[in-house]
Every structure is written in C-alpha cells, then in structure tokens.
N, CA and C atoms as a LAMMPS dump frame, in Angstrom:
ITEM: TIMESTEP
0
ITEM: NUMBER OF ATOMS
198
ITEM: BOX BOUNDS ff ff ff
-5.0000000000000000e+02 5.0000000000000000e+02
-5.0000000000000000e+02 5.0000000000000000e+02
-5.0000000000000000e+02 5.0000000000000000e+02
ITEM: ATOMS id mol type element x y z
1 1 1 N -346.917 -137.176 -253.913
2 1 2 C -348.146 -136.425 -253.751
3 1 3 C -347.786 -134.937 -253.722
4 2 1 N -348.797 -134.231 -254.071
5 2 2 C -348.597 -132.743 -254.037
6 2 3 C -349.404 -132.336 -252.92
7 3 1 N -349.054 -131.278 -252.152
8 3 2 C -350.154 -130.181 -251.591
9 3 3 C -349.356 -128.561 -251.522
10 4 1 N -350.255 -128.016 -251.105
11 4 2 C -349.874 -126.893 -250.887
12 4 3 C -349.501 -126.06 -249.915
13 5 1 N -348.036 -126.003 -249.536
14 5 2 C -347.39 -126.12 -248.348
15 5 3 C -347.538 -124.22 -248.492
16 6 1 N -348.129 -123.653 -247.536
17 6 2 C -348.018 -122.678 -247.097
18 6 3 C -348.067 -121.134 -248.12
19 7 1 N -348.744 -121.706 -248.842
20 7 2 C -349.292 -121.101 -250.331
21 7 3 C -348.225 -121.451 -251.965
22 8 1 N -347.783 -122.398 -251.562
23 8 2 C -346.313 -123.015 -252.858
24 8 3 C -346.875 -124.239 -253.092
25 9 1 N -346.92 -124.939 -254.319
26 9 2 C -346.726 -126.365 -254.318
27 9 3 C -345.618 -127.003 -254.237
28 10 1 N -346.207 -127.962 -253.083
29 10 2 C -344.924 -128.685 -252.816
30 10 3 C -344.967 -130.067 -252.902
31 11 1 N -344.323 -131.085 -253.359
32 11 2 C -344.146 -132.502 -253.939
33 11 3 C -343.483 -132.772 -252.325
34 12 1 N -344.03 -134.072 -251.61
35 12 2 C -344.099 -134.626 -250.641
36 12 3 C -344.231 -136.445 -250.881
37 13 1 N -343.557 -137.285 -249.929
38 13 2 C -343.579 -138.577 -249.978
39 13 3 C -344.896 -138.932 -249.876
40 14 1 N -345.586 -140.36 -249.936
41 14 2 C -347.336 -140.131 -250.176
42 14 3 C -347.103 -140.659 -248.007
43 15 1 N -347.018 -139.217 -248.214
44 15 2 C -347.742 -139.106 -246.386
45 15 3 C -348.795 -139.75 -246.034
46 16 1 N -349.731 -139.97 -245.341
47 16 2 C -351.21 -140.119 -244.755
48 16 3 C -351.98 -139.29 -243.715
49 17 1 N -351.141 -138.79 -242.79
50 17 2 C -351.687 -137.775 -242.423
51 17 3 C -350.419 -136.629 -242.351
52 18 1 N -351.258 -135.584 -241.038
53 18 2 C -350.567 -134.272 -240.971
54 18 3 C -349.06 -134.592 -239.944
55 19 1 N -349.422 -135.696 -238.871
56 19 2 C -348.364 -135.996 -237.887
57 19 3 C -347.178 -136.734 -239.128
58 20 1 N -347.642 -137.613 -240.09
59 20 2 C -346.472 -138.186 -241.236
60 20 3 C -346.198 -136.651 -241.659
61 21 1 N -346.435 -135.912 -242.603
62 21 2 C -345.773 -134.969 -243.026
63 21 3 C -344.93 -133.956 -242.218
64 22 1 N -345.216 -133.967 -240.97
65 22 2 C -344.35 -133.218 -239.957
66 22 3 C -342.815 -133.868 -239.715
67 23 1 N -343.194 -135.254 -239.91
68 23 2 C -341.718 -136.492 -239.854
69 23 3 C -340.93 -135.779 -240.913
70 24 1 N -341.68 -136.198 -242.054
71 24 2 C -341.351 -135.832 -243.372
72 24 3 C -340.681 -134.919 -243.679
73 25 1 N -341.013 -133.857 -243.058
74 25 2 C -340.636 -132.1 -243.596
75 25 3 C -339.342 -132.331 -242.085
76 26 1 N -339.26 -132.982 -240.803
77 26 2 C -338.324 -133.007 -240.122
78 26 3 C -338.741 -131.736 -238.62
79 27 1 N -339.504 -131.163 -239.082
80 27 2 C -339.885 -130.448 -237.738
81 27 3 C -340.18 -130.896 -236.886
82 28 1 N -340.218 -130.24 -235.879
83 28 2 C -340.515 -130.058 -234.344
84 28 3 C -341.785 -129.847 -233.987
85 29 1 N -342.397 -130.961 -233.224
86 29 2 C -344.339 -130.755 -233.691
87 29 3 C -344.135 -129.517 -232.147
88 30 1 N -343.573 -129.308 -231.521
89 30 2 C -343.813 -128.713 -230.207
90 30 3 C -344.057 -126.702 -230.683
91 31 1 N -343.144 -126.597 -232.084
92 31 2 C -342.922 -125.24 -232.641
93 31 3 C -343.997 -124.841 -233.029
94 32 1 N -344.801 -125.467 -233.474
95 32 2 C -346.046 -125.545 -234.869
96 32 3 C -347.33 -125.816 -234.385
97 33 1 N -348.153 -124.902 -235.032
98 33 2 C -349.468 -124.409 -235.443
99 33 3 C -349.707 -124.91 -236.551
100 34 1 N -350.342 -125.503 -237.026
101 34 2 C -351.051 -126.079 -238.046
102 34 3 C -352.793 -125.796 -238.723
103 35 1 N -352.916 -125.119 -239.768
104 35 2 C -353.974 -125.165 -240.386
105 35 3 C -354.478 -126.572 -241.849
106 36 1 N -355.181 -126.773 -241.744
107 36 2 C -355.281 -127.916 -242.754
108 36 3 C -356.775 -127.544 -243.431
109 37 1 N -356.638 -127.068 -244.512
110 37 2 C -357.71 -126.91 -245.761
111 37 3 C -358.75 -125.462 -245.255
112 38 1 N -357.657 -124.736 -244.02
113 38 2 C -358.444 -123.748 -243.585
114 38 3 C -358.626 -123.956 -241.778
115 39 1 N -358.536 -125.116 -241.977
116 39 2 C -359.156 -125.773 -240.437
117 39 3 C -357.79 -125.746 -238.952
118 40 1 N -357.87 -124.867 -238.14
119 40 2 C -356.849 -125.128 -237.149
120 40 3 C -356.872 -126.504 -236.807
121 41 1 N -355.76 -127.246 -236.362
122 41 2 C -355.683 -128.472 -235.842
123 41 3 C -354.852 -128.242 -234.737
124 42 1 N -355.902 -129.092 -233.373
125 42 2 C -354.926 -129.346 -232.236
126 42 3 C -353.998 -130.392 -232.482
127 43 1 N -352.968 -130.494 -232.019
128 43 2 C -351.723 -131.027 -231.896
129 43 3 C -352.901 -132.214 -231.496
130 44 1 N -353.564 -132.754 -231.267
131 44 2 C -354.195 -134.488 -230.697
132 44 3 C -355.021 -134.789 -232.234
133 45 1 N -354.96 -133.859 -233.127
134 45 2 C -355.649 -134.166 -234.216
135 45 3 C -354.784 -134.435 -235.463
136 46 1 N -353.638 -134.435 -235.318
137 46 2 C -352.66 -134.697 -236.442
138 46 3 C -352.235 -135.644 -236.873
139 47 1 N -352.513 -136.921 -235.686
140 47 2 C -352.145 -138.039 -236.031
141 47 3 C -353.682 -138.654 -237.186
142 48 1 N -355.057 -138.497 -236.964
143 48 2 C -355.634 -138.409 -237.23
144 48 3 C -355.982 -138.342 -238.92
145 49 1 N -355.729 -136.994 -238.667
146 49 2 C -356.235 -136.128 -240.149
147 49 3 C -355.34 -136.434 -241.248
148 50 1 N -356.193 -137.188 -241.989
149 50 2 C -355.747 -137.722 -243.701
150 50 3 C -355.752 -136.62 -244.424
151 51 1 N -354.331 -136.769 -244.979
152 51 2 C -353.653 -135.887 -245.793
153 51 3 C -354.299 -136.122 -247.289
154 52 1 N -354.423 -135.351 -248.106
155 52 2 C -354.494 -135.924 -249.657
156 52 3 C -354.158 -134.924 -250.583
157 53 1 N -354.096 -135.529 -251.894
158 53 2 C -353.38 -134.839 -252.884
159 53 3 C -354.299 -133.655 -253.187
160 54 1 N -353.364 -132.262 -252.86
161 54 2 C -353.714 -131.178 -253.321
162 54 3 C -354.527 -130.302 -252.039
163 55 1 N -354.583 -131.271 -250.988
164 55 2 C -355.082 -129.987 -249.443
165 55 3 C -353.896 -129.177 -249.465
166 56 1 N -354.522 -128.192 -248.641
167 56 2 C -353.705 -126.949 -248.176
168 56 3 C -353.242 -126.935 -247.039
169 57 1 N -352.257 -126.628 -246.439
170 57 2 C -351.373 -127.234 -245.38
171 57 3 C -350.5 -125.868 -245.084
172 58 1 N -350.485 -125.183 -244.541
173 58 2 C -350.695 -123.908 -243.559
174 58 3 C -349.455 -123.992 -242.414
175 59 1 N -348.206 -124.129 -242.127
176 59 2 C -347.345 -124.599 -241.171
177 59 3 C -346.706 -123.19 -240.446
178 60 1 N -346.832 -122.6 -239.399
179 60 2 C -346.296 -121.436 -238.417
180 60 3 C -345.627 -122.281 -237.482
181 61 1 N -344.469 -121.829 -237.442
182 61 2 C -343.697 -121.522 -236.404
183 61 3 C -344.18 -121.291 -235.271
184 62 1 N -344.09 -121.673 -234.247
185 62 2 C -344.027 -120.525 -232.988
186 62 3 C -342.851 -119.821 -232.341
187 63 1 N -342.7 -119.226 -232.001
188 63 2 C -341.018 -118.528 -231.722
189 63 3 C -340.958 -117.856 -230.311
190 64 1 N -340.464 -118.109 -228.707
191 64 2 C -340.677 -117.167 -227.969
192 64 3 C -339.453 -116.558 -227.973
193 65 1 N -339.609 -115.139 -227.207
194 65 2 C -338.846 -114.101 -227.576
195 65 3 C -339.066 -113.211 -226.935
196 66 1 N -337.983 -112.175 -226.664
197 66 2 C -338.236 -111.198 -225.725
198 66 3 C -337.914 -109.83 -226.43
C-alpha cells in the first residue's frame, strides 16, 4: 500500500490502521503526535483508525530538551 508519509510517498506493508503502521515503521508510540488526513489523533484513537491507500499520515516526534 502507499500513503503519504509526512509529505513523500511511501510504500508500506498493507497495514490496517495507524497503531499497525507505527509497528511497521518501528517507533515509539510514547514520542509521536500523529495527524491522519489532516485530523490530530489521540494516542486511544490509533488502534482504531483504518489506514488506506493513499491517506496522509503526518508523524512528529516529540523531543524534551533543555
């Protein structure tokens, strides 16, 4: 499947939602902010939200720091 990881296309395993593509990509759901097709998602909505070919998928970091 394709979507569009953070304004790039990016070729991805056929995920189902946003919590599979986080496996997928190997991150740390605790780092990350997530937008999906525009839409912020709380961390309780990721398991949830069906992924599909060609959404937009938005992934920040969070970083603390002094």
């Amino acid at each position: 499947m394709t979507v569009i990881l953070n304004g790039e296309s990016r070729s991805v395993a056929e995920v189902t939602t946003i919590a599979a593509l986080v496996r997928e990509l190997n991150l740390i759901p605790a780092t990350l902010l997530i937008e999906h097709n525009g839409l912020a998602l709380h961390r309780e909505e990721w398991n949830s939200r069906a992924l599909r070919e060609g959404d937009k998928v938005e992934l920040i970091r969070v970083v603390a720091g002094g």
